[in-house]
DSSP file (Angstrom, degrees, kcal/mol; ACC not computed):
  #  RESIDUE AA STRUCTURE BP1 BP2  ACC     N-H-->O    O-->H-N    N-H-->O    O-->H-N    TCO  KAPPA ALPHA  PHI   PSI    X-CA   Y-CA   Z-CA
    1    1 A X              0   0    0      0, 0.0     2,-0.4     0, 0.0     0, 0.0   0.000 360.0 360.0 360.0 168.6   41.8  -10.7   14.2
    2    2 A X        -     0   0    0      2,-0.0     2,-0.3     0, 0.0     0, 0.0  -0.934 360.0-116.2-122.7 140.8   40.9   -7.0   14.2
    3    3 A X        -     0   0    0     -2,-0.4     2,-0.3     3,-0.0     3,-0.1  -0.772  27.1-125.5 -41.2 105.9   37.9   -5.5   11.7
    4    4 A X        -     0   0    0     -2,-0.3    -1,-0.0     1,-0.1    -2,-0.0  -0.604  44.3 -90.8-110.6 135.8   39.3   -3.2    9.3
    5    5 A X        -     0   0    0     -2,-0.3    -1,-0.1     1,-0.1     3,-0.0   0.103  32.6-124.8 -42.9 128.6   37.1    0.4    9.9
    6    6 A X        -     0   0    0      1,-0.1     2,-0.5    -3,-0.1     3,-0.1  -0.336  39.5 -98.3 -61.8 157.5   34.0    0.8    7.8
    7    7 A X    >>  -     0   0    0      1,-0.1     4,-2.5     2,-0.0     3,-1.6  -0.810  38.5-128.1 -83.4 122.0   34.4    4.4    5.8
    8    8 A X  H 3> S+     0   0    0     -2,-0.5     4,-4.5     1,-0.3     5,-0.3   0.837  99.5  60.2 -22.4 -63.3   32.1    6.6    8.3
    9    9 A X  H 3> S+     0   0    0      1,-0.3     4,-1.4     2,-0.2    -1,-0.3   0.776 103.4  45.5 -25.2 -51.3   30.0    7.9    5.3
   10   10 A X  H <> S+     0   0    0     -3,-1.6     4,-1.4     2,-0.2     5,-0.3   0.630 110.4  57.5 -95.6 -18.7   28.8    4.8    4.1
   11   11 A X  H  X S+     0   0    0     -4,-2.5     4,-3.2     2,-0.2     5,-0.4   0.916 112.8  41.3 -64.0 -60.1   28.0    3.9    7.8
   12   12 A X  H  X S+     0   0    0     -4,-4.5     4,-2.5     1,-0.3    -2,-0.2   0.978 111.8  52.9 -43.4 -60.3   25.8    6.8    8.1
   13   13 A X  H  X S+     0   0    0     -4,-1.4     4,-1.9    -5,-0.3    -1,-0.3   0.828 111.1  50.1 -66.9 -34.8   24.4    6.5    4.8
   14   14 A X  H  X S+     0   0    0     -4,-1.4     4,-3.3     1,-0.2     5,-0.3   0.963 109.8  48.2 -71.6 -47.3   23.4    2.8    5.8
   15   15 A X  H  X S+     0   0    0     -4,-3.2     4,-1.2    -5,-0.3    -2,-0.2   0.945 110.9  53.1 -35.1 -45.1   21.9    3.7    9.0
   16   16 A X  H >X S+     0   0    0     -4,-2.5     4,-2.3    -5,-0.4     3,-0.8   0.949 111.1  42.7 -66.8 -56.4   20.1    6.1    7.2
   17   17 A X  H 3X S+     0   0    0     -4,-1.9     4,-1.4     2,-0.2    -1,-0.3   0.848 115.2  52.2 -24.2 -48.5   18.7    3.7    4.5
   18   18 A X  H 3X S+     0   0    0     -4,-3.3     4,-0.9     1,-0.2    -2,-0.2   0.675 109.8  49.3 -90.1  -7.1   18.0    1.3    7.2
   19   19 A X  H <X S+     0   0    0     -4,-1.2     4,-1.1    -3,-0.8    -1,-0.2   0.819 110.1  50.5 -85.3 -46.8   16.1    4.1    9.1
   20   20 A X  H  X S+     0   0    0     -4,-2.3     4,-1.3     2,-0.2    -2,-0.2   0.566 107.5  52.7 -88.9 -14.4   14.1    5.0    6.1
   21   21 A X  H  X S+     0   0    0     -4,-1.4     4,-3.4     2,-0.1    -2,-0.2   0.825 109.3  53.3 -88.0 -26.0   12.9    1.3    5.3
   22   22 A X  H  < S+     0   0    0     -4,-0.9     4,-0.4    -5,-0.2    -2,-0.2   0.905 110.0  38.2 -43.7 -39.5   11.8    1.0    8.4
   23   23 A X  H >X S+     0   0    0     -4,-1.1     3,-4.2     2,-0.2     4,-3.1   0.971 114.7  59.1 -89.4 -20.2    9.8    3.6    8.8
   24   24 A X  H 3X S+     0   0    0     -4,-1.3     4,-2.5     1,-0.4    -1,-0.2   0.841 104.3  54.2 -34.7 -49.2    8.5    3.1    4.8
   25   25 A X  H 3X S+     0   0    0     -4,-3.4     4,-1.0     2,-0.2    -1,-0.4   0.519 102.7  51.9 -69.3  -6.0    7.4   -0.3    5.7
   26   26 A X  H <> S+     0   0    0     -3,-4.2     4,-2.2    -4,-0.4     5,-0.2   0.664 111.1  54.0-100.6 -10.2    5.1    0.9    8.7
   27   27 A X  H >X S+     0   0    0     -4,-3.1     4,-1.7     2,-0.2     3,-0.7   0.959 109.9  50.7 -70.2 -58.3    3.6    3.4    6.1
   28   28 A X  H 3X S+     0   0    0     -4,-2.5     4,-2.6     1,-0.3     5,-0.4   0.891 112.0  35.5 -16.4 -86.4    3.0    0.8    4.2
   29   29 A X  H 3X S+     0   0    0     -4,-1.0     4,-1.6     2,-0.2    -1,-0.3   0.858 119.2  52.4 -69.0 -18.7    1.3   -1.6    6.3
   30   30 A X  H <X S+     0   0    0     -4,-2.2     4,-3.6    -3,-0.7    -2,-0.2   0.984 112.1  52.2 -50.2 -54.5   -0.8    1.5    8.3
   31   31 A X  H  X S+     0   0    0     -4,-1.7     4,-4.0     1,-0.2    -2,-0.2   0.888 116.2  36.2 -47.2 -67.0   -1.7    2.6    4.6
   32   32 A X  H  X S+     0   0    0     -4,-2.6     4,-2.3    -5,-0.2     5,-0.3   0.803 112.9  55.4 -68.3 -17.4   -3.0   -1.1    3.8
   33   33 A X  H  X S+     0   0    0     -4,-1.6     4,-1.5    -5,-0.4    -2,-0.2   0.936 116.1  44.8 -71.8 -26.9   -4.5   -1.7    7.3
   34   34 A X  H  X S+     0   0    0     -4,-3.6     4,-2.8     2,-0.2    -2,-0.2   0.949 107.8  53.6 -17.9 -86.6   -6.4    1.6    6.4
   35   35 A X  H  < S+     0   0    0     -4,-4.0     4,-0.2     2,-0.2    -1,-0.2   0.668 108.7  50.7 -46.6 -34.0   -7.2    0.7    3.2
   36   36 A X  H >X S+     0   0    0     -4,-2.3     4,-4.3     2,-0.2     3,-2.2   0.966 109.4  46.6 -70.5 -55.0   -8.9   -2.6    4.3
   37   37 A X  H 3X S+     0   0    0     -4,-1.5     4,-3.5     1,-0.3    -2,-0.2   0.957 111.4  54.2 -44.2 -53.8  -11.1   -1.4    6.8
   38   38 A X  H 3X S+     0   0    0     -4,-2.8     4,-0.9     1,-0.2    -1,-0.3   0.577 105.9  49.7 -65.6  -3.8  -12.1    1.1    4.6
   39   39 A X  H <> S+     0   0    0     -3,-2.2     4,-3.1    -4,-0.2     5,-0.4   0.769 109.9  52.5 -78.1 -39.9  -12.9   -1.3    2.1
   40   40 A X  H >X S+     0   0    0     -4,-4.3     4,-3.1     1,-0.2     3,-0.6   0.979 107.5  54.4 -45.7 -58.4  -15.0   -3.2    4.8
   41   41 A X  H 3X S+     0   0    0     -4,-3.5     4,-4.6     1,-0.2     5,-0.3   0.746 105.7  49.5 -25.1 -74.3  -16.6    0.1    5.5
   42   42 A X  H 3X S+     0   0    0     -4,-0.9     4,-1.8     1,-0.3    -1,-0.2   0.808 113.7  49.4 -39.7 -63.6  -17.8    0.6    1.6
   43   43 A X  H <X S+     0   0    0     -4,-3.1     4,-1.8    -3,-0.6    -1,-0.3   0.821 113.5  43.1 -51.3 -43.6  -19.2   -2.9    1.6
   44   44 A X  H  X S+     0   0    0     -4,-3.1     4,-1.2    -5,-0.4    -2,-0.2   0.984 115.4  44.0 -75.3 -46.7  -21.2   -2.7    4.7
   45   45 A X  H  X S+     0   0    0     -4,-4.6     4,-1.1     1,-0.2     3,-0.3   0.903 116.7  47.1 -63.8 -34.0  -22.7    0.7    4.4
   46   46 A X  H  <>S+     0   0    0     -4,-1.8     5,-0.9    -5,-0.3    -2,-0.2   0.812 117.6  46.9 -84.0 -31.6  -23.6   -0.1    0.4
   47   47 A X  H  <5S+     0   0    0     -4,-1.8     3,-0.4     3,-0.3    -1,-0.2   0.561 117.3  43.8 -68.1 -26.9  -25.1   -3.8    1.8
   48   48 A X  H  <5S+     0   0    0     -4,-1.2    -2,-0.2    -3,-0.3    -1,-0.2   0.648 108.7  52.9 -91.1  -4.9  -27.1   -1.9    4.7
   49   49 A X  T  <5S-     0   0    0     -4,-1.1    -1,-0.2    -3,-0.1    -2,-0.1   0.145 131.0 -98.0-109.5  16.8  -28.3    0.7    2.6
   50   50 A X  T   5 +     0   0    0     -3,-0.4     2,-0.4     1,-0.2    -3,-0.3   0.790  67.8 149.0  76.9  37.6  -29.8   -2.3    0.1
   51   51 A X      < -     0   0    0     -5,-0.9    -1,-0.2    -6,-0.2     5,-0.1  -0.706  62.9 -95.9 -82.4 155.7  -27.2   -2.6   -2.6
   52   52 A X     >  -     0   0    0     -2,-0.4     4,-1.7     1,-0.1     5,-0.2  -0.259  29.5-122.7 -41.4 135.0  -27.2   -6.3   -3.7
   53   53 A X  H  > S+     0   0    0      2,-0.2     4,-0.6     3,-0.2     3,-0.2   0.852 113.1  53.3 -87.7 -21.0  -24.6   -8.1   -1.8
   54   54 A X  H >>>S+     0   0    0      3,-0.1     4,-2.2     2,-0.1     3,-1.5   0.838 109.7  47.1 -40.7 -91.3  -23.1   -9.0   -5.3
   55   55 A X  H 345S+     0   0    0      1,-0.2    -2,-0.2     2,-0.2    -1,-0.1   0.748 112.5  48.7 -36.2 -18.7  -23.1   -5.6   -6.4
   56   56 A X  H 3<5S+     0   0    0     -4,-1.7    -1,-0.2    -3,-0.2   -10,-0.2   0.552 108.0  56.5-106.8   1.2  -21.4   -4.3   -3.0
   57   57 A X  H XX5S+     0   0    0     -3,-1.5     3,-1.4    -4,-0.6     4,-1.3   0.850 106.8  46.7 -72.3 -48.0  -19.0   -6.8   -3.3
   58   58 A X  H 3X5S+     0   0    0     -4,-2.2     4,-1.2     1,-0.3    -2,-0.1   0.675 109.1  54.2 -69.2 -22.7  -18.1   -5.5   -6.7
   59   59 A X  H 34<S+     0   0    0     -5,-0.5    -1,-0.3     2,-0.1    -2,-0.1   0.447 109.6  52.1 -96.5   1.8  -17.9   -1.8   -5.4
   60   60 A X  H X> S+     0   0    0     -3,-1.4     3,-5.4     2,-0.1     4,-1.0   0.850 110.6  44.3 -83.6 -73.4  -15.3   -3.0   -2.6
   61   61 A X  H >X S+     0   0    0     -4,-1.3     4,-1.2     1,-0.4     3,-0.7   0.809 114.2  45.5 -39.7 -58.0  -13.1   -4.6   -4.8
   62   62 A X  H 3X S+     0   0    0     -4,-1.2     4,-1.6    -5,-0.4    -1,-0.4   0.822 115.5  50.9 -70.2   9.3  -13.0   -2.0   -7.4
   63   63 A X  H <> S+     0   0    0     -3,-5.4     4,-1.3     1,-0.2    -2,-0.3   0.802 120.0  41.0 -95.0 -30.0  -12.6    0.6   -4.1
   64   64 A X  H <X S+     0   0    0     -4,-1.0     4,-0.5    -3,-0.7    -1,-0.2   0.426 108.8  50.3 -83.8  -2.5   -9.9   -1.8   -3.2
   65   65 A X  H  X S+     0   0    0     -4,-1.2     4,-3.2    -5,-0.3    -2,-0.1   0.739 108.7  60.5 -83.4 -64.1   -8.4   -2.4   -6.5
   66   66 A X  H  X S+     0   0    0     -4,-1.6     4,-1.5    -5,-0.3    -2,-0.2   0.906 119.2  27.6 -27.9 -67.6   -8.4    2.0   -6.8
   67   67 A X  H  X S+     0   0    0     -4,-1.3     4,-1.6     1,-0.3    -1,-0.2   0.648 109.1  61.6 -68.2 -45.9   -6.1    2.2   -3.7
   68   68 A X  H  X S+     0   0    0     -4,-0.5     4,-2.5     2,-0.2    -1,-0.3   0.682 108.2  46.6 -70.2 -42.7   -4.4   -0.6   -3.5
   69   69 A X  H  X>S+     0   0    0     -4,-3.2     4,-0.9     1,-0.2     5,-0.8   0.997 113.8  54.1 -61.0 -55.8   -2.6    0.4   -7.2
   70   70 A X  H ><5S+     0   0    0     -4,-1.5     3,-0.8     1,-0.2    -2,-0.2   0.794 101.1  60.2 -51.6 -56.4   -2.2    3.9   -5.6
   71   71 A X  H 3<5S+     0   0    0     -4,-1.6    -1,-0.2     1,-0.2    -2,-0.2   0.946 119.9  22.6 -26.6 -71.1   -0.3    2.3   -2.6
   72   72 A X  H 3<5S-     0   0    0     -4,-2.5    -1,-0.2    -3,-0.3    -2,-0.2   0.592 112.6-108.5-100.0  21.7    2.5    0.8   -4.6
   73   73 A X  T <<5 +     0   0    0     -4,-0.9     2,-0.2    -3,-0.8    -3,-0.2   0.792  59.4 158.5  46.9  46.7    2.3    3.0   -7.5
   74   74 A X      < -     0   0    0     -5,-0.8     2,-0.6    -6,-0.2    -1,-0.2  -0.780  18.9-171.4  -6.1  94.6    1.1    0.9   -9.8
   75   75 A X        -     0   0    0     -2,-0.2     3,-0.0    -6,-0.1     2,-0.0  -0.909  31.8-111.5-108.4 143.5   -0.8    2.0  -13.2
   76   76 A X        -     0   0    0     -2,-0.6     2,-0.3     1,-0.1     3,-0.0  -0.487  43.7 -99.8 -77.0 144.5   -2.5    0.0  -15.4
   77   77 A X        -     0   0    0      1,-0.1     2,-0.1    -2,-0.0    -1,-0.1  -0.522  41.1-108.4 -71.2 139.9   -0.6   -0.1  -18.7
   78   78 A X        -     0   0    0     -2,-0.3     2,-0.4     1,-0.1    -1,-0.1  -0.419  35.3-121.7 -78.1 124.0   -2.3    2.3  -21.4
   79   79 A X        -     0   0    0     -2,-0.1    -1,-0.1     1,-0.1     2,-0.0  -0.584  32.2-105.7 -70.3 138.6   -4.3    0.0  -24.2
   80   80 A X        -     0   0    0     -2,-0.4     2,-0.6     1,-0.0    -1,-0.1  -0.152  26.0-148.0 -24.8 116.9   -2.8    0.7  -28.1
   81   81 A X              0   0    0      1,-0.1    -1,-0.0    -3,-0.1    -3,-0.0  -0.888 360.0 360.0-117.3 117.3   -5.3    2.6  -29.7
   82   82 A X              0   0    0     -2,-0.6    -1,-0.1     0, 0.0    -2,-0.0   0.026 360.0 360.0-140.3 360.0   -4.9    1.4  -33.5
């Protein structure tokens, strides 16, 4: 049985899609392997430079919290003000 011809366009247009999640997903995961290291970073220098290791845990996370919404373009919902 014979394959009846995809319409060209929409072949193109898939490739092109399929081209552009690809390369979306390696921003992606560069963007979070980035972002981790750089988290490490934040934690190690604020723990060698004497922060409390509570307290430079708490400035990774929120440095990783910051970034990580930015990544997938994520905002925290705005509280009612009543």
């Amino acid at each position: 049985m014979s394959e009846i011809p995809q319409d060209p366009f929409a072949e193109i247009m898939g490739d092109i899609e399929k081209k552009f999640g690809e390369a979306l997903f390696q921003q992606r995961a560069i963007a979070a392997a980035l972002t981790a290291e750089a988290t490490g970073l934040v934690y190690t220098r604020a723990v060698s430079s004497g922060v409390p290791h509570e307290l430079a845990q708490a400035m990774a996370a929120e440095y990783w919290d910051a970034e990580t919404s930015q990544l997938v373009g994520v905002q925290e919902p705005e509280a009612d003000e009543e």
